[in-house]
N, C-alpha and C positions, 0 to 999 in steps of 0.2 A: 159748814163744818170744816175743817183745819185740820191738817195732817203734819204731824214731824215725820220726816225721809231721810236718810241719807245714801249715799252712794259710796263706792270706794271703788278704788282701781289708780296702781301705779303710784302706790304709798300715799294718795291725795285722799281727801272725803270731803265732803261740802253737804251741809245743810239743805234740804227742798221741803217738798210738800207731800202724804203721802197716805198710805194703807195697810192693813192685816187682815192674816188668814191661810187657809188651805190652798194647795193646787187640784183642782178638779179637771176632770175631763176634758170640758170645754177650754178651763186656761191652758193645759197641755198644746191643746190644737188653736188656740189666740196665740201661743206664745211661738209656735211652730210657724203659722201662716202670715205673720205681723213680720216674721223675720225674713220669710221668704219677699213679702210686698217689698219691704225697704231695702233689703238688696237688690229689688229687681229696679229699683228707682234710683240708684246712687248718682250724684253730677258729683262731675263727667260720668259719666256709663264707663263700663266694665268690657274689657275685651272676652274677660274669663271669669265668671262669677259661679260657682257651684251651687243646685238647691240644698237649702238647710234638711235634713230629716230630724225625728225623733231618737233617742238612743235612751235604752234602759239600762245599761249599762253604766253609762255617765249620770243618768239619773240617779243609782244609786248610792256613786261617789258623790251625789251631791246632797243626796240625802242624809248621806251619815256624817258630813261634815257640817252640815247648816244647824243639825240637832247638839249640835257642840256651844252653840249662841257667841260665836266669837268674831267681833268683827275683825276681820284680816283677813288674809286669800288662806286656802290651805296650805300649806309647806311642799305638798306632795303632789300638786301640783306640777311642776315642770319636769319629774323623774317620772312625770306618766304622759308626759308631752302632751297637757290639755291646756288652754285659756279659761281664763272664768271670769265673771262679769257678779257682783255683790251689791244685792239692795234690801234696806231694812227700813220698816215702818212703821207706824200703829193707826188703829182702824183696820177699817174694813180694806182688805187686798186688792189690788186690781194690777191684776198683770199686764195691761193694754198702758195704764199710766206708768208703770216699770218700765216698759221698752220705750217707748215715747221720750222718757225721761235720759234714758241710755243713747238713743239715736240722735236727740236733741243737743248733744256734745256737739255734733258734726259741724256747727256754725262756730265754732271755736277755734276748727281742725283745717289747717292750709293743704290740701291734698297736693300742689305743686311745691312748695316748698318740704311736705311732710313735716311741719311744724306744728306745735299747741303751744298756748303761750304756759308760762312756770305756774299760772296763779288761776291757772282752769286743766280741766281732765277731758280727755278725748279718748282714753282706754278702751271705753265702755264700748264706745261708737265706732272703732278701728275695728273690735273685735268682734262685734256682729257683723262688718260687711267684710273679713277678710274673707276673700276670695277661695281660702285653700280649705276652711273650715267648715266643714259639711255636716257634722251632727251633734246633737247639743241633750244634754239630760239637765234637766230644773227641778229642785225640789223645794218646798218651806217649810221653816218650823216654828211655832208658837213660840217664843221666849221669853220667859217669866224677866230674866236680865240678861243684858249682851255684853259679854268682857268689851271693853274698849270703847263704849258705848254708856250716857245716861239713860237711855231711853229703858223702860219699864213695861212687861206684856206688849212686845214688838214681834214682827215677824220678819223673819230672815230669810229670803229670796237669794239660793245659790243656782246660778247657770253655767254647768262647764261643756268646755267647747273642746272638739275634737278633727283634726289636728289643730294644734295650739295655734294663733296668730300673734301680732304684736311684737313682732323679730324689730330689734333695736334697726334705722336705718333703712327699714324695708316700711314704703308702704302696703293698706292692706289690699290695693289691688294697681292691675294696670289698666288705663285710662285708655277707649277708643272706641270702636264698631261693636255696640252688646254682641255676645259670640261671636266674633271673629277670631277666636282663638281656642273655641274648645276641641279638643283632644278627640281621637275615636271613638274613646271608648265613652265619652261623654258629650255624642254629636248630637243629641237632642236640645235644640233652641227653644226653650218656653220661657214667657215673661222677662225676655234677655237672661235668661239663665241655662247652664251647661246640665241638660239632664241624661241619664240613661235610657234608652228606648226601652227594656226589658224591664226596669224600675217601672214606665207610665203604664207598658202593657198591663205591670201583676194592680196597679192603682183601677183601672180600668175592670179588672175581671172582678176584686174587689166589691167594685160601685157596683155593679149589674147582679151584684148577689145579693 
């Protein structure tokens, strides 16, 4: 079976392959733990990489903007200092083939130069590993039609990030020893990633309940 996709990010969109539907439970936490694995894997490694969490918060900005069915970022966007990452499809959804699709820019993306070439998109993939961006809310919405888009009963996949990344000039991290550079207050080393000790303890009490 055969999917139309598209992507956007950074006034680009390009045609892929792809899926429709709800976000459930489990994509919540695919879409949460896929983010966390592939940051914790970026080449070059990361001096300072933060773990991603959940946010309902941003969920909900994302909610209310993706039931809009327009492809484009939101406007409101950078006056609420979030990044956002836009994927639309038809079929059946699979949020594992959305990130994969998103992180998969990263062979396009010169991390030493900080270049992408004019005629490919690396937004997507900047914006999941930047470093500073620690919590993200995802919602979708069935759409009968997408302004700016042919596509017909697609679904629209919005991801915003919080704080924003993608600073014109800046890459989205610094290249060296995985944490060799986390902060005090984020002295916890897991999976090369800068965590809070007090965050793993309340994950921990959690589990045991």
């Amino acid at each position: 079976m055969h999917w139309n996709v598209a992507l956007r990010s950074a006034g680009l969109w390009v045609i892929l392959s792809l899926a429709a539907g709800q976000l459930t439970e489990q994509e919540k936490s695919t879409i949460i733990d896929l983010h966390n694995e592939l940051r914790s894997k970026v080449q070059p490694s990361a001096t300072f990489m933060q773990k991603m969490v959940w946010d309902e918060a941003l969920r909900l900005v994302a909610e209310a903007y993706a039931a809009k069915c327009i492809w484009d970022h939101n406007p409101q966007i950078e006056d609420l200092s979030m990044g956002e990452n836009l994927f639309v499809g038809t079929g059946t959804f699979n949020a594992t083939k959305a990130l994969l699709d998103w992180f998969g820019e990263h062979v396009d993306y010169d991390f030493e130069t900080n270049n992408c070439p004019e005629d490919k998109m690396c937004g997507h993939y900047t914006q999941m590993v930047w470093a500073d961006s620690n919590r993200i809310g995802c919602a979708t919405h069935s759409c009968d039609t997408t302004e700016g888009l042919d596509f017909k009963k697609a679904t629209l996949l919005v991801c915003d990030y919080y704080p924003t990344g993608n600073f014109e000039g800046q890459k989205p991290y610094e290249s060296g020893k995985p944490c060799s550079k986390c902060p005090d207050d984020l002295s916890l080393c897991e999976d090369n990633m800068c965590g809070n000790v007090k965050t793993l303890s309340i994950e921990i009490q959690h589990e045991i309940k």
